[in-house]
C-alpha positions in Angstrom: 82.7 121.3 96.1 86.2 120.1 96.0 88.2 120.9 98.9 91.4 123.1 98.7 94.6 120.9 99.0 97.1 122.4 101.6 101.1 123.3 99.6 103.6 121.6 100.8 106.7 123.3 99.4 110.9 122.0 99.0 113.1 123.8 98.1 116.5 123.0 96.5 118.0 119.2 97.9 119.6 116.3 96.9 118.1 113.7 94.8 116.9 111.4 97.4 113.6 114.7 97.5 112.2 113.3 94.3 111.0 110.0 96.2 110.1 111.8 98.8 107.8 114.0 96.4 106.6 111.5 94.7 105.4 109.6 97.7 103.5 112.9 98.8 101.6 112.6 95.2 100.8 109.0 95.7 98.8 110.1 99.3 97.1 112.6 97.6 96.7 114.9 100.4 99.3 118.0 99.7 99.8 120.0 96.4 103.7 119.7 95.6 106.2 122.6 94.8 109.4 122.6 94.5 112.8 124.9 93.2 116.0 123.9 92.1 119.0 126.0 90.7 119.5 123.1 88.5 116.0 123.4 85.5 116.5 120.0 84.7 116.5 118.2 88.4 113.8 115.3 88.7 112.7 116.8 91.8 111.2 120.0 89.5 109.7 117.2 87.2 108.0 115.0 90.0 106.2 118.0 91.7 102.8 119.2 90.7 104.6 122.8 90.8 108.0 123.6 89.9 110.0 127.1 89.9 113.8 127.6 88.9 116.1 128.9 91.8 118.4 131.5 91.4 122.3 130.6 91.5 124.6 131.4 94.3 122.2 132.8 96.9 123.3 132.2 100.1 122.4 133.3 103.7 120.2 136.2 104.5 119.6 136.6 100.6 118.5 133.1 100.0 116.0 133.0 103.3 114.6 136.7 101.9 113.9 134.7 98.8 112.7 131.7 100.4 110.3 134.0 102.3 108.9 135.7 99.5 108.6 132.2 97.0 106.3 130.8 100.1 104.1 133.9 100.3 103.7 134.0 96.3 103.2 130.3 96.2 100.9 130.5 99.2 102.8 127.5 100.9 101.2 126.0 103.6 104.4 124.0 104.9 107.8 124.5 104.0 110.3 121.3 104.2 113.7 122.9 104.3 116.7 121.0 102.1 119.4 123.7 101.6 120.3 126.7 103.9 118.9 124.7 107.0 120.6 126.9 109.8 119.8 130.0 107.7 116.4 129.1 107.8 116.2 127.9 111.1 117.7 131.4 112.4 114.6 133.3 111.1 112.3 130.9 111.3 109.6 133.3 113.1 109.4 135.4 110.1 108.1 132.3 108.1 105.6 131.3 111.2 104.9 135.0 111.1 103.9 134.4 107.2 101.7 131.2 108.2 104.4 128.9 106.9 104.5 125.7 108.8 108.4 124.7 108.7 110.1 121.7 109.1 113.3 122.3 109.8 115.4 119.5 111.5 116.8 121.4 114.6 117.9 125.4 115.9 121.3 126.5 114.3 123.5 125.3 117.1 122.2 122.2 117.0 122.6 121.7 113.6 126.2 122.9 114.1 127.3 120.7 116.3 125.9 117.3 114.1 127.4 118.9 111.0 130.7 118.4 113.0 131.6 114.9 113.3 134.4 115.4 116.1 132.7 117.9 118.3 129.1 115.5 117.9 131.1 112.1 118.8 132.7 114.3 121.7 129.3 115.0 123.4 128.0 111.5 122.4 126.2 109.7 125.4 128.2 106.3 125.1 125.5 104.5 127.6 122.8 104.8 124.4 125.2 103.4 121.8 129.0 102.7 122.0 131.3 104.5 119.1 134.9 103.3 117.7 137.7 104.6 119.3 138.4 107.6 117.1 140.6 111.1 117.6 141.1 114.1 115.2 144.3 115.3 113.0 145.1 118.4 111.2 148.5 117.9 109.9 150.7 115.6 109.1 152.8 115.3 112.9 149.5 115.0 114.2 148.5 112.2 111.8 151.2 110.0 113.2 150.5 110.9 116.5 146.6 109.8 115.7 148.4 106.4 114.2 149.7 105.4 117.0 147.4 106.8 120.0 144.6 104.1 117.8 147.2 101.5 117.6 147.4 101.6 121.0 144.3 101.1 121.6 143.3 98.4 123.8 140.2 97.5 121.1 143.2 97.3 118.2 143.9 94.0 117.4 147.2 93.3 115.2 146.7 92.0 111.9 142.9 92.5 112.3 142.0 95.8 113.2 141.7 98.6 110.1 142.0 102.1 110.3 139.8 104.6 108.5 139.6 108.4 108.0 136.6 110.9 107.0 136.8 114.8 107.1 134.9 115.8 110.2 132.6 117.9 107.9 131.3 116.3 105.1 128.2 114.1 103.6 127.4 110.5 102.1 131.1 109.0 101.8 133.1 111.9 100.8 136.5 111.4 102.1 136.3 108.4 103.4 138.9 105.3 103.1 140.0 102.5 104.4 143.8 102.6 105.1 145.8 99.8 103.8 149.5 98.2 103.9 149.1 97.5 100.4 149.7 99.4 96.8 147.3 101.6 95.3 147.0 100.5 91.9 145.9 97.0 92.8 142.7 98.8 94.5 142.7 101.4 92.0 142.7 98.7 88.9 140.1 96.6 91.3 137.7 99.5 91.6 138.1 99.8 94.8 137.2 103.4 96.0 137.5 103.5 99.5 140.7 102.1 100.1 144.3 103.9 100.6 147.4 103.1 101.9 148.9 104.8 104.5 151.7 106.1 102.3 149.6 108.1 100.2 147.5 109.2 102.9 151.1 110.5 104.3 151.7 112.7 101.2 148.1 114.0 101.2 148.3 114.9 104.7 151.2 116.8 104.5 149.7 119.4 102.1 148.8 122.4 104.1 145.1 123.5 104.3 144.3 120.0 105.7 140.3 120.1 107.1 140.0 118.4 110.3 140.1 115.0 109.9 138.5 111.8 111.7 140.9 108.9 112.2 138.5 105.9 113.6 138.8 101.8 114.2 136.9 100.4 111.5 133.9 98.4 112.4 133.4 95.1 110.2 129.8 94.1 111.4 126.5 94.8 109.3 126.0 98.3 108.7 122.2 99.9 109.6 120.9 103.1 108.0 117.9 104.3 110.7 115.4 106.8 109.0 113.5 108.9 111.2 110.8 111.5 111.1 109.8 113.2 114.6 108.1 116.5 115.6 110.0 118.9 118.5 111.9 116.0 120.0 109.1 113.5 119.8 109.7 110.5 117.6 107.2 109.5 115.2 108.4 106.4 113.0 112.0 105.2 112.4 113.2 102.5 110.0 116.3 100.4 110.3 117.6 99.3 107.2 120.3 97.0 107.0 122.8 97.2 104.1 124.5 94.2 102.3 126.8 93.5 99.4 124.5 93.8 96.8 121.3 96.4 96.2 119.6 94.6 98.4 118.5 95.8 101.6 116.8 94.6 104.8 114.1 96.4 106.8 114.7 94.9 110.0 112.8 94.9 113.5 115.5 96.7 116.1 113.4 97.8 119.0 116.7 98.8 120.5 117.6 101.1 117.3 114.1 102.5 117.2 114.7 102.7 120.9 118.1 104.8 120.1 115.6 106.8 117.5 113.4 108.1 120.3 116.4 109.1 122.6 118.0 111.0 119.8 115.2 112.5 118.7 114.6 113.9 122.3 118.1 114.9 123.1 118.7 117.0 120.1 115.3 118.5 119.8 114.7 117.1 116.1 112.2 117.5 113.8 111.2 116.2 111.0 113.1 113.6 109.2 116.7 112.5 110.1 119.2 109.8 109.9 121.7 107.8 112.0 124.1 105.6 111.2 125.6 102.0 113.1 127.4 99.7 112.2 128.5 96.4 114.0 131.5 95.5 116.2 132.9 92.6 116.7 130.7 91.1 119.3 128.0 92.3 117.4 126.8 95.6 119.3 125.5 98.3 117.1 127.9 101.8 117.4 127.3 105.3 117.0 128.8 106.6 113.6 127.5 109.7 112.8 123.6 111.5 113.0 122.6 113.4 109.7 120.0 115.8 110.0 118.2 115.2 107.1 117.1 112.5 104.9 119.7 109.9 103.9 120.4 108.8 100.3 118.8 105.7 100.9 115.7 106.8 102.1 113.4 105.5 98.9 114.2 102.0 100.6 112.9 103.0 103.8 109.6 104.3 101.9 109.1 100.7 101.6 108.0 100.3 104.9 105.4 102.1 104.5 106.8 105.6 106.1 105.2 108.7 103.8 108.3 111.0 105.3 107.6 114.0 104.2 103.7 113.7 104.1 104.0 112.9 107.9 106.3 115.5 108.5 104.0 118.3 106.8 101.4 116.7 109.0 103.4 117.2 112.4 103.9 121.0 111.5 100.7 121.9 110.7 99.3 119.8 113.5 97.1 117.5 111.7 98.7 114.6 113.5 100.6 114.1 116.8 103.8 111.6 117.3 101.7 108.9 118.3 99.0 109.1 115.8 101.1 107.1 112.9 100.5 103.1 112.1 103.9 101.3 112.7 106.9 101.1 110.0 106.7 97.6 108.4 109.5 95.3 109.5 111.0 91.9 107.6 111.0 93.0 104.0 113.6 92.7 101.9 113.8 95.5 99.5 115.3 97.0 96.3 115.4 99.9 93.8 114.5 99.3 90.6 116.1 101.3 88.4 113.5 102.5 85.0 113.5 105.8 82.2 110.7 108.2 82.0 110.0 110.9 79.2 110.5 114.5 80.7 109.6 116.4 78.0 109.2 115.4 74.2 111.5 116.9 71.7 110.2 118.0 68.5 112.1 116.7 65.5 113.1 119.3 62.8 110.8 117.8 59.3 
């Protein structure tokens, strides 16, 4: 008799979930469901089940929907993508339902890393070091942020760049690079995260202004860290190291996998999430920002041999403890290869 396959359910996320779904297939260990507002996502077409969400649910509304999909769908475990602190608010009702969830962290927790400035604020320098940084929220205080970072013993003349980023925010939204220089020569060059520090006068004098970061720019290597763990335990992380091209590295840092475990405890996490280094000038890895969730570039980290979300499913339900996973491969050199699929074929008129 063939055994019944546990359901291992996602709800609406970004793009990176249709690796992470398709990984789960290739195991073969969990049915796949999955909703999206959007009909046409690839993450509805790479799951074995697939349900269209309804638009512009939020809060309390979209967890009561949440809760009954998973009892109608008889999920098993439930890997939460959007609404996370919603979720995580009520997430005894879905344990009272039998729905294992993965769910990063508790609301305040997730609060406080989906704020850049108050996260870097309660950062534990003596793990990783961060770039000297401060916050603005007008245009007075942008000057002010100028030349407190200027002053900086780390700013060197000539050398040192200045960046800013919205304290809330994912991927690169927001970000540049400030220059001396005119914009049309970066905007004819492609550049898209460059600006000069004239325009980012007149856009900062607009009202409304978000808080925004103002940081030393690091120039080193920049590292991606994926990491799945289970109520503050780690479990696997991969460091990925970026470069120029679409090539990346999947490197051995026991000092970064190191950092994994430490974050992992201090924050409480679970299942997978993210941090991001980069490189100062005498080569020592800094703190940029923790993301909890799964980065962008997390097919590369799939590489190494990681099944994310499978493991993750397995932590919740308790199939498998922290210490019961093989070791992430190290030394490859990897890339995406871009390819077409048919979704659906389209009958022509005779």
């Amino acid at each position: 008799m063939r055994a019944v396959l546990p359901r291992l359910y996602f709800n609406k996320n970004f793009a990176v979930t249709t690796a992470q779904i398709k990984a789960v297939n290739a195991g073969g260990r969990y049915v796949t469901l999955a909703s999206h507002s959007d009909p046409e996502h690839p993450m509805l077409h790479a799951a074995h089940e697939a349900l269209t969400e309804p638009r512009g649910l939020l809060g309390d509304a979209y967890v009561d929907w949440l809760l009954d999909t998973c009892a109608r769908l008889r999920v098993d475990a439930f890997l939460v993508g959007k609404e996370p602190k919603s979720v995580a608010r009520r997430a005894a009702e879905f344990e009272a339902r039998g729905v294992h969830l993965i769910v990063p962290a508790d609301a305040d927790t997730l609060t406080l890393l989906d704020h850049k400035d108050q996260f870097l604020a309660g950062w534990d320098a003596d793990l990783l070091p961060i770039p000297a940084w401060t916050t603005f929220r007008d245009a007075a205080a942008f000057e002010g942020a100028l030349a407190a970072l200027r002053a900086d013993p780390a700013f060197v003349p000539g050398r040192t760049r200045l960046c800013v980023k919205p304290a809330r925010g994912i991927y690169a939204s927001g970000f540049r690079v400030l220059t001396d220089g005119d914009d049309l020569r970066a905007f004819l060059e492609g550049n898209l995260y460059q600006m000069s520090t004239a325009e980012a006068r007149r856009l900062f004098a607009q009202p409304d202004l978000p808080t925004m970061l103002l940081m030393h720019t690091l120039e080193g290597p920049e590292r991606s860290v994926d990491c799945v763990a289970w109520r503050g335990e780690l479990a696997a992380a991969v460091v990925r190291r970026k470069g120029a091209g679409d090539v990346q590295v999947l490197e051995d840092r026991p000092d970064l996998v190191e950092a994994a475990r430490q974050i992992a405890r201090t924050y409480g996490l679970s299942g997978i999430f993210n941090f991001q280094t980069k490189d100062d000038g005498a080569g020592r890895a800094n703190m940029l920002e923790i993301n909890a969730r799964a980065s962008g570039g997390l097919r590369y980290s799939l590489m190494a041999g990681v099944n994310y979300a499978e493991w993750a499913a397995d932590l919740a339900r308790g199939v498998r403890g922290p210490a019961d996973f093989p070791a992430p491969r190290t030394g490859l050199r990897v890339r995406e290869v871009k390819g077409v699929e048919v979704v659906q074929a389209v009958e022509v008129p005779a």
